[in-house]
C-alpha positions in Angstrom: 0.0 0.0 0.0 3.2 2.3 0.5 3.0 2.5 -3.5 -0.4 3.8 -3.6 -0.8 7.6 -4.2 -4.0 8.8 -1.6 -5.3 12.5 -0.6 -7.9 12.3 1.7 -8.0 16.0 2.3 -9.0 19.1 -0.4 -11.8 21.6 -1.3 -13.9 22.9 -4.2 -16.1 25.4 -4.8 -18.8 23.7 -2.5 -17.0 25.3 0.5 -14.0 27.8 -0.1 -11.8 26.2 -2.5 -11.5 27.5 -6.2 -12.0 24.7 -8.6 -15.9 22.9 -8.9 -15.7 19.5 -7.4 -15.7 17.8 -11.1 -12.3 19.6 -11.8 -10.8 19.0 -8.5 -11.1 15.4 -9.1 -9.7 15.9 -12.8 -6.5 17.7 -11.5 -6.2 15.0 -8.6 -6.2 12.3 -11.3 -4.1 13.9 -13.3 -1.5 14.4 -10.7 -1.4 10.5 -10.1 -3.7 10.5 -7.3 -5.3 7.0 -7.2 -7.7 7.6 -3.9 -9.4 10.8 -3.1 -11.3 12.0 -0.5 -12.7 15.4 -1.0 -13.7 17.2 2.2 -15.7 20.2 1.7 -16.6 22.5 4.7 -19.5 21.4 6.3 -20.9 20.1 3.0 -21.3 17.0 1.0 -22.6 19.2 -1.8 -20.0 18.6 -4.4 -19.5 14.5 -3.6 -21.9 13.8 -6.8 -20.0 15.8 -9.4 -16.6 14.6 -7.9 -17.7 10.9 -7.8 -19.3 11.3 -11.3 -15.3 12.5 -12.2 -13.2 10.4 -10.5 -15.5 7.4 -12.0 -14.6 9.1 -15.7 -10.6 9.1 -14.7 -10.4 5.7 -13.3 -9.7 7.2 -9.9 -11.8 6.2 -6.3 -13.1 8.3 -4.6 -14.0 8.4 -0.6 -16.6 10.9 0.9 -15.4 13.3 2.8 -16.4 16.5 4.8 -14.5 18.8 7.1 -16.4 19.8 10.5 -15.8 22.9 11.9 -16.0 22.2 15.7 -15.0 24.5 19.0 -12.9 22.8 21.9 -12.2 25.1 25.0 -12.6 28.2 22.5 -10.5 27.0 20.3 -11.5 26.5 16.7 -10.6 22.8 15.0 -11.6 21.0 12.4 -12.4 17.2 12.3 -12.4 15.4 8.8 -15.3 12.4 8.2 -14.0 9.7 5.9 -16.0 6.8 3.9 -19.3 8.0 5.6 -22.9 7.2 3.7 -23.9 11.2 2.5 -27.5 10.0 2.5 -27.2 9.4 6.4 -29.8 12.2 8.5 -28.1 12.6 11.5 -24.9 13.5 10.1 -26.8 15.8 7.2 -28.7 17.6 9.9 -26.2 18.1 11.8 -23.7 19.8 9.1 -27.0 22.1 8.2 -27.2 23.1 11.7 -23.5 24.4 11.2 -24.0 26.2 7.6 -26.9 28.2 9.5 -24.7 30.3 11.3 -21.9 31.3 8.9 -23.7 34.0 7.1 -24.6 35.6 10.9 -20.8 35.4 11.6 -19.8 37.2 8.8 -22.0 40.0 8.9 -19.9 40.5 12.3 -16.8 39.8 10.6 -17.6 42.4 8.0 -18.6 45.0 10.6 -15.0 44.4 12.4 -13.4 45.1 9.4 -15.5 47.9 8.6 -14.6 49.4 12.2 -10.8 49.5 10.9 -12.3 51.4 7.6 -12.1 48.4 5.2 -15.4 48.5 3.5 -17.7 46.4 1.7 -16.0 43.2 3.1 -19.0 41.4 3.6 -20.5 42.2 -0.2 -17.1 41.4 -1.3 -16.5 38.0 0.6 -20.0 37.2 -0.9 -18.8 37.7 -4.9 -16.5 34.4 -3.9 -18.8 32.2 -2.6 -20.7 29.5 -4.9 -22.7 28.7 -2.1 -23.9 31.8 0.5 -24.6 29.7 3.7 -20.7 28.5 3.1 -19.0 31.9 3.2 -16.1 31.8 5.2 -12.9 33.5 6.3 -11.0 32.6 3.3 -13.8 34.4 1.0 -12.9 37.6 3.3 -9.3 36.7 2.6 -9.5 36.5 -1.3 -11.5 39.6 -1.0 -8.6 41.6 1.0 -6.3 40.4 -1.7 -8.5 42.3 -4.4 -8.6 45.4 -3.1 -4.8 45.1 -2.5 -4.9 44.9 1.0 -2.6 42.7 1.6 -0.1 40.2 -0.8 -2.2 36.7 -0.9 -4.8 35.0 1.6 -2.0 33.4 4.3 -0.7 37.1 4.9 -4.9 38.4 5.2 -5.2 35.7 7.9 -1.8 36.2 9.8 -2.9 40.1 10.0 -6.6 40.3 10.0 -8.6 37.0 10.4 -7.2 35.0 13.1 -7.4 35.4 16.6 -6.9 38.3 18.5 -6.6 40.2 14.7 -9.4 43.0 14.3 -11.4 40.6 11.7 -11.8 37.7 14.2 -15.0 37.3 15.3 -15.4 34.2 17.7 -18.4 31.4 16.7 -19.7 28.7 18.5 -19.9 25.6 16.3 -20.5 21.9 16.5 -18.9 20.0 19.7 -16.2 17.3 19.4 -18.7 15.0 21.0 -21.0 15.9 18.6 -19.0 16.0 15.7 -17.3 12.5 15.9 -21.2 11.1 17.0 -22.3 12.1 13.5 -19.6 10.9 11.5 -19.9 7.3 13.4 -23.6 7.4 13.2 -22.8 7.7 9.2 -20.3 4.3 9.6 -17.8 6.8 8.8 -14.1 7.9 10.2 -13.5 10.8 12.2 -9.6 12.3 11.7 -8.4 15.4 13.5 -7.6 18.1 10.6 -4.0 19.6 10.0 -2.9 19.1 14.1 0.2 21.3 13.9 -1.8 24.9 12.7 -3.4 24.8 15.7 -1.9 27.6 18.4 -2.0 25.0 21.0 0.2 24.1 23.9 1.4 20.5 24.0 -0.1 19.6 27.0 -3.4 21.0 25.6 -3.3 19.2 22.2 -2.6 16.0 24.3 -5.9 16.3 26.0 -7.6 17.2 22.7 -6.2 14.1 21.7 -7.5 12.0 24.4 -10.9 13.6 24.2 -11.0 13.0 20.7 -10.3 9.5 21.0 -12.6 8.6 23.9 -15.6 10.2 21.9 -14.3 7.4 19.3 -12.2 8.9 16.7 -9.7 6.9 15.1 -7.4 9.2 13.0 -5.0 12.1 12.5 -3.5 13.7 9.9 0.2 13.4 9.6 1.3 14.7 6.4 -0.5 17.8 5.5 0.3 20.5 2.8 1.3 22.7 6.1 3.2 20.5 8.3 6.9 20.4 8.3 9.1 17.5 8.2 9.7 17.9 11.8 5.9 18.2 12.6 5.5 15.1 10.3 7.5 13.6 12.6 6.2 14.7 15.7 2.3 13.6 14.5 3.6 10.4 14.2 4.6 10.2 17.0 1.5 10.9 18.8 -0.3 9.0 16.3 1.6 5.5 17.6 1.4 7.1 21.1 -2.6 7.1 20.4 -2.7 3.8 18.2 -4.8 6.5 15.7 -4.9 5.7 11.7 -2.0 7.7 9.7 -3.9 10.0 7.4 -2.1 12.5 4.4 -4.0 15.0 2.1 -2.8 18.4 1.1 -5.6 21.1 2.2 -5.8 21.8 -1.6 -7.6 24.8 -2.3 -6.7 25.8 -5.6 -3.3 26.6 -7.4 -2.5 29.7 -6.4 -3.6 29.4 -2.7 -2.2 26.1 -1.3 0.9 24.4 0.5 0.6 21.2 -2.0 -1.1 20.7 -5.0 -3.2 17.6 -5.5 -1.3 14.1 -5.2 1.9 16.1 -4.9 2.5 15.0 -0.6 5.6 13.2 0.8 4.8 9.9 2.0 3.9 8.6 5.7 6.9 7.9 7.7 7.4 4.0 8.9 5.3 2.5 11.3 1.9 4.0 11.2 -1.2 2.5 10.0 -2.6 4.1 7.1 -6.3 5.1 7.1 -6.1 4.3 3.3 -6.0 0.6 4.3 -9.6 1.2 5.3 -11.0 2.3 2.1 -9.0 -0.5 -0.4 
Protein backbone atom coordinates (compact mmCIF):
# COMPACT_ATOMS: atom_id res chain seq x y z
CA UNK A 1 0.00 0.00 0.00
CA UNK A 2 3.20 2.27 0.49
CA UNK A 3 2.97 2.45 -3.52
CA UNK A 4 -0.36 3.77 -3.58
CA UNK A 5 -0.79 7.56 -4.22
CA UNK A 6 -4.05 8.78 -1.58
CA UNK A 7 -5.25 12.47 -0.65
CA UNK A 8 -7.89 12.34 1.67
CA UNK A 9 -7.97 16.00 2.35
CA UNK A 10 -8.96 19.10 -0.41
CA UNK A 11 -11.75 21.56 -1.33
CA UNK A 12 -13.89 22.85 -4.20
CA UNK A 13 -16.09 25.43 -4.78
CA UNK A 14 -18.77 23.72 -2.48
CA UNK A 15 -17.04 25.28 0.52
CA UNK A 16 -14.04 27.80 -0.12
CA UNK A 17 -11.81 26.22 -2.50
CA UNK A 18 -11.49 27.53 -6.17
CA UNK A 19 -11.98 24.73 -8.63
CA UNK A 20 -15.90 22.92 -8.90
CA UNK A 21 -15.72 19.49 -7.38
CA UNK A 22 -15.73 17.84 -11.11
CA UNK A 23 -12.31 19.57 -11.80
CA UNK A 24 -10.77 19.00 -8.52
CA UNK A 25 -11.11 15.37 -9.11
CA UNK A 26 -9.66 15.86 -12.79
CA UNK A 27 -6.46 17.70 -11.54
CA UNK A 28 -6.24 14.99 -8.57
CA UNK A 29 -6.19 12.30 -11.26
CA UNK A 30 -4.13 13.88 -13.30
CA UNK A 31 -1.51 14.45 -10.71
CA UNK A 32 -1.39 10.54 -10.14
CA UNK A 33 -3.72 10.52 -7.33
CA UNK A 34 -5.26 7.00 -7.20
CA UNK A 35 -7.73 7.57 -3.93
CA UNK A 36 -9.39 10.81 -3.06
CA UNK A 37 -11.29 12.03 -0.49
CA UNK A 38 -12.73 15.39 -1.04
CA UNK A 39 -13.68 17.21 2.20
CA UNK A 40 -15.68 20.25 1.71
CA UNK A 41 -16.57 22.54 4.66
CA UNK A 42 -19.47 21.44 6.26
CA UNK A 43 -20.91 20.14 3.03
CA UNK A 44 -21.26 17.04 0.99
CA UNK A 45 -22.61 19.25 -1.82
CA UNK A 46 -20.04 18.60 -4.42
CA UNK A 47 -19.55 14.51 -3.62
CA UNK A 48 -21.88 13.80 -6.82
CA UNK A 49 -20.05 15.75 -9.36
CA UNK A 50 -16.63 14.64 -7.91
CA UNK A 51 -17.69 10.93 -7.82
CA UNK A 52 -19.29 11.27 -11.27
CA UNK A 53 -15.27 12.49 -12.18
CA UNK A 54 -13.24 10.41 -10.52
CA UNK A 55 -15.53 7.35 -12.03
CA UNK A 56 -14.57 9.11 -15.70
CA UNK A 57 -10.56 9.14 -14.68
CA UNK A 58 -10.44 5.66 -13.28
CA UNK A 59 -9.68 7.15 -9.92
CA UNK A 60 -11.83 6.19 -6.31
CA UNK A 61 -13.08 8.28 -4.65
CA UNK A 62 -14.02 8.44 -0.65
CA UNK A 63 -16.58 10.91 0.89
CA UNK A 64 -15.42 13.33 2.82
CA UNK A 65 -16.39 16.51 4.76
CA UNK A 66 -14.53 18.84 7.12
CA UNK A 67 -16.45 19.79 10.50
CA UNK A 68 -15.85 22.92 11.90
CA UNK A 69 -16.00 22.17 15.72
CA UNK A 70 -15.04 24.52 18.96
CA UNK A 71 -12.94 22.76 21.88
CA UNK A 72 -12.15 25.10 24.95
CA UNK A 73 -12.65 28.19 22.54
CA UNK A 74 -10.52 27.02 20.31
CA UNK A 75 -11.52 26.51 16.72
CA UNK A 76 -10.58 22.84 15.02
CA UNK A 77 -11.60 21.00 12.37
CA UNK A 78 -12.43 17.23 12.28
CA UNK A 79 -12.37 15.37 8.79
CA UNK A 80 -15.31 12.40 8.21
CA UNK A 81 -13.99 9.70 5.92
CA UNK A 82 -16.04 6.81 3.92
CA UNK A 83 -19.34 8.00 5.57
CA UNK A 84 -22.92 7.22 3.71
CA UNK A 85 -23.92 11.15 2.51
CA UNK A 86 -27.51 10.00 2.47
CA UNK A 87 -27.25 9.35 6.37
CA UNK A 88 -29.84 12.21 8.45
CA UNK A 89 -28.10 12.57 11.47
CA UNK A 90 -24.91 13.47 10.07
CA UNK A 91 -26.80 15.75 7.16
CA UNK A 92 -28.72 17.56 9.89
CA UNK A 93 -26.18 18.07 11.82
CA UNK A 94 -23.70 19.84 9.09
CA UNK A 95 -27.05 22.11 8.19
CA UNK A 96 -27.18 23.05 11.72
CA UNK A 97 -23.52 24.42 11.19
CA UNK A 98 -24.04 26.24 7.64
CA UNK A 99 -26.93 28.16 9.47
CA UNK A 100 -24.69 30.26 11.33
CA UNK A 101 -21.92 31.26 8.89
CA UNK A 102 -23.71 33.95 7.08
CA UNK A 103 -24.61 35.64 10.93
CA UNK A 104 -20.76 35.41 11.55
CA UNK A 105 -19.80 37.17 8.84
CA UNK A 106 -21.98 40.03 8.91
CA UNK A 107 -19.88 40.49 12.32
CA UNK A 108 -16.82 39.85 10.61
CA UNK A 109 -17.64 42.43 7.98
CA UNK A 110 -18.63 44.97 10.63
CA UNK A 111 -15.05 44.43 12.43
CA UNK A 112 -13.35 45.11 9.35
CA UNK A 113 -15.54 47.92 8.60
CA UNK A 114 -14.61 49.44 12.18
CA UNK A 115 -10.78 49.50 10.90
CA UNK A 116 -12.26 51.37 7.60
CA UNK A 117 -12.06 48.39 5.24
CA UNK A 118 -15.35 48.47 3.53
CA UNK A 119 -17.70 46.37 1.75
CA UNK A 120 -16.05 43.21 3.08
CA UNK A 121 -19.04 41.40 3.59
CA UNK A 122 -20.48 42.18 -0.23
CA UNK A 123 -17.15 41.43 -1.35
CA UNK A 124 -16.53 38.00 0.60
CA UNK A 125 -19.97 37.16 -0.93
CA UNK A 126 -18.78 37.66 -4.95
CA UNK A 127 -16.48 34.40 -3.90
CA UNK A 128 -18.82 32.16 -2.60
CA UNK A 129 -20.75 29.51 -4.87
CA UNK A 130 -22.66 28.72 -2.08
CA UNK A 131 -23.86 31.84 0.49
CA UNK A 132 -24.61 29.67 3.67
CA UNK A 133 -20.74 28.48 3.05
CA UNK A 134 -19.01 31.87 3.19
CA UNK A 135 -16.11 31.83 5.19
CA UNK A 136 -12.86 33.54 6.34
CA UNK A 137 -11.03 32.62 3.28
CA UNK A 138 -13.77 34.42 1.04
CA UNK A 139 -12.93 37.61 3.27
CA UNK A 140 -9.27 36.66 2.63
CA UNK A 141 -9.49 36.54 -1.27
CA UNK A 142 -11.49 39.60 -1.03
CA UNK A 143 -8.56 41.57 1.03
CA UNK A 144 -6.29 40.39 -1.73
CA UNK A 145 -8.53 42.34 -4.44
CA UNK A 146 -8.58 45.45 -3.06
CA UNK A 147 -4.75 45.11 -2.53
CA UNK A 148 -4.94 44.92 1.02
CA UNK A 149 -2.64 42.69 1.60
CA UNK A 150 -0.09 40.21 -0.82
CA UNK A 151 -2.15 36.74 -0.86
CA UNK A 152 -4.75 34.96 1.63
CA UNK A 153 -1.96 33.40 4.33
CA UNK A 154 -0.75 37.15 4.86
CA UNK A 155 -4.92 38.42 5.21
CA UNK A 156 -5.18 35.65 7.87
CA UNK A 157 -1.83 36.19 9.80
CA UNK A 158 -2.89 40.08 9.97
CA UNK A 159 -6.61 40.31 10.01
CA UNK A 160 -8.59 37.01 10.37
CA UNK A 161 -7.19 34.96 13.12
CA UNK A 162 -7.35 35.40 16.62
CA UNK A 163 -6.91 38.34 18.52
CA UNK A 164 -6.59 40.23 14.67
CA UNK A 165 -9.39 42.95 14.25
CA UNK A 166 -11.42 40.59 11.71
CA UNK A 167 -11.75 37.66 14.16
CA UNK A 168 -14.95 37.25 15.34
CA UNK A 169 -15.39 34.24 17.68
CA UNK A 170 -18.43 31.40 16.68
CA UNK A 171 -19.75 28.66 18.46
CA UNK A 172 -19.88 25.62 16.31
CA UNK A 173 -20.51 21.90 16.50
CA UNK A 174 -18.88 20.03 19.66
CA UNK A 175 -16.25 17.32 19.44
CA UNK A 176 -18.70 14.97 21.01
CA UNK A 177 -21.01 15.86 18.61
CA UNK A 178 -18.98 15.98 15.70
CA UNK A 179 -17.29 12.46 15.93
CA UNK A 180 -21.16 11.05 17.01
CA UNK A 181 -22.28 12.13 13.51
CA UNK A 182 -19.59 10.87 11.55
CA UNK A 183 -19.86 7.28 13.37
CA UNK A 184 -23.60 7.45 13.24
CA UNK A 185 -22.81 7.65 9.16
CA UNK A 186 -20.33 4.34 9.57
CA UNK A 187 -17.80 6.82 8.78
CA UNK A 188 -14.07 7.92 10.23
CA UNK A 189 -13.49 10.78 12.19
CA UNK A 190 -9.63 12.35 11.72
CA UNK A 191 -8.37 15.40 13.46
CA UNK A 192 -7.63 18.07 10.65
CA UNK A 193 -3.96 19.60 10.01
CA UNK A 194 -2.93 19.12 14.09
CA UNK A 195 0.21 21.29 13.92
CA UNK A 196 -1.81 24.87 12.67
CA UNK A 197 -3.44 24.76 15.74
CA UNK A 198 -1.93 27.56 18.35
CA UNK A 199 -2.00 25.04 20.99
CA UNK A 200 0.24 24.14 23.86
CA UNK A 201 1.42 20.48 23.97
CA UNK A 202 -0.13 19.64 26.96
CA UNK A 203 -3.38 21.05 25.59
CA UNK A 204 -3.30 19.22 22.21
CA UNK A 205 -2.61 16.00 24.32
CA UNK A 206 -5.92 16.27 25.97
CA UNK A 207 -7.56 17.19 22.67
CA UNK A 208 -6.24 14.10 21.72
CA UNK A 209 -7.47 11.97 24.36
CA UNK A 210 -10.92 13.59 24.24
CA UNK A 211 -10.98 13.02 20.73
CA UNK A 212 -10.32 9.50 21.03
CA UNK A 213 -12.63 8.59 23.88
CA UNK A 214 -15.57 10.24 21.85
CA UNK A 215 -14.33 7.41 19.35
CA UNK A 216 -12.20 8.87 16.66
CA UNK A 217 -9.71 6.93 15.14
CA UNK A 218 -7.40 9.16 13.01
CA UNK A 219 -4.98 12.10 12.49
CA UNK A 220 -3.55 13.74 9.94
CA UNK A 221 0.24 13.42 9.57
CA UNK A 222 1.27 14.68 6.44
CA UNK A 223 -0.47 17.78 5.46
CA UNK A 224 0.32 20.55 2.80
CA UNK A 225 1.28 22.66 6.11
CA UNK A 226 3.16 20.52 8.31
CA UNK A 227 6.95 20.37 8.34
CA UNK A 228 9.10 17.47 8.22
CA UNK A 229 9.72 17.85 11.79
CA UNK A 230 5.87 18.21 12.55
CA UNK A 231 5.55 15.13 10.32
CA UNK A 232 7.48 13.55 12.62
CA UNK A 233 6.18 14.70 15.67
CA UNK A 234 2.30 13.65 14.50
CA UNK A 235 3.60 10.36 14.17
CA UNK A 236 4.62 10.18 16.95
CA UNK A 237 1.51 10.90 18.81
CA UNK A 238 -0.34 9.01 16.30
CA UNK A 239 1.62 5.50 17.56
CA UNK A 240 1.40 7.07 21.06
CA UNK A 241 -2.64 7.11 20.36
CA UNK A 242 -2.68 3.82 18.20
CA UNK A 243 -4.75 6.45 15.69
CA UNK A 244 -4.92 5.65 11.66
CA UNK A 245 -2.01 7.70 9.66
CA UNK A 246 -3.93 10.02 7.38
CA UNK A 247 -2.12 12.53 4.40
CA UNK A 248 -4.00 14.98 2.10
CA UNK A 249 -2.77 18.44 1.14
CA UNK A 250 -5.56 21.07 2.19
CA UNK A 251 -5.77 21.75 -1.61
CA UNK A 252 -7.62 24.77 -2.29
CA UNK A 253 -6.70 25.76 -5.59
CA UNK A 254 -3.32 26.56 -7.40
CA UNK A 255 -2.48 29.73 -6.35
CA UNK A 256 -3.61 29.36 -2.73
CA UNK A 257 -2.22 26.09 -1.31
CA UNK A 258 0.86 24.38 0.49
CA UNK A 259 0.56 21.25 -2.01
CA UNK A 260 -1.09 20.71 -5.03
CA UNK A 261 -3.21 17.56 -5.47
CA UNK A 262 -1.32 14.15 -5.23
CA UNK A 263 1.89 16.06 -4.88
CA UNK A 264 2.45 15.02 -0.64
CA UNK A 265 5.65 13.17 0.75
CA UNK A 266 4.83 9.87 2.00
CA UNK A 267 3.95 8.57 5.73
CA UNK A 268 6.87 7.86 7.71
CA UNK A 269 7.38 3.99 8.91
CA UNK A 270 5.27 2.51 11.33
CA UNK A 271 1.88 3.98 11.22
CA UNK A 272 -1.22 2.54 10.00
CA UNK A 273 -2.60 4.13 7.13
CA UNK A 274 -6.27 5.10 7.06
CA UNK A 275 -6.10 4.29 3.29
CA UNK A 276 -6.00 0.63 4.30
CA UNK A 277 -9.59 1.21 5.26
CA UNK A 278 -10.95 2.28 2.09
CA UNK A 279 -9.02 -0.47 -0.39
Amino acid sequence: MSDLNWDFHCHSTASDGLLPAAEVARRAAGNGVQLLALTDHDDLAGLPAARAAAEEMGMGLVNGVEVSIEWEGLSIHVVGLGFDAANPVLNEGLAGIRSGRVERARRMAEALDAIAIRGAFEGAMAYAENPNLISRAHFARYLVQIGLCKDVHNVFDNYLTPGKPGYVEHRWASLEDAVSWIRAAGGVAVVAHPGRYKISNAALRRFLGQFKDAGGEGIEVVTGSHSPDQIHHFARLARHYGFLASRGSDFHGPEESYTDLGRLSPLPDGLTPICSRFV
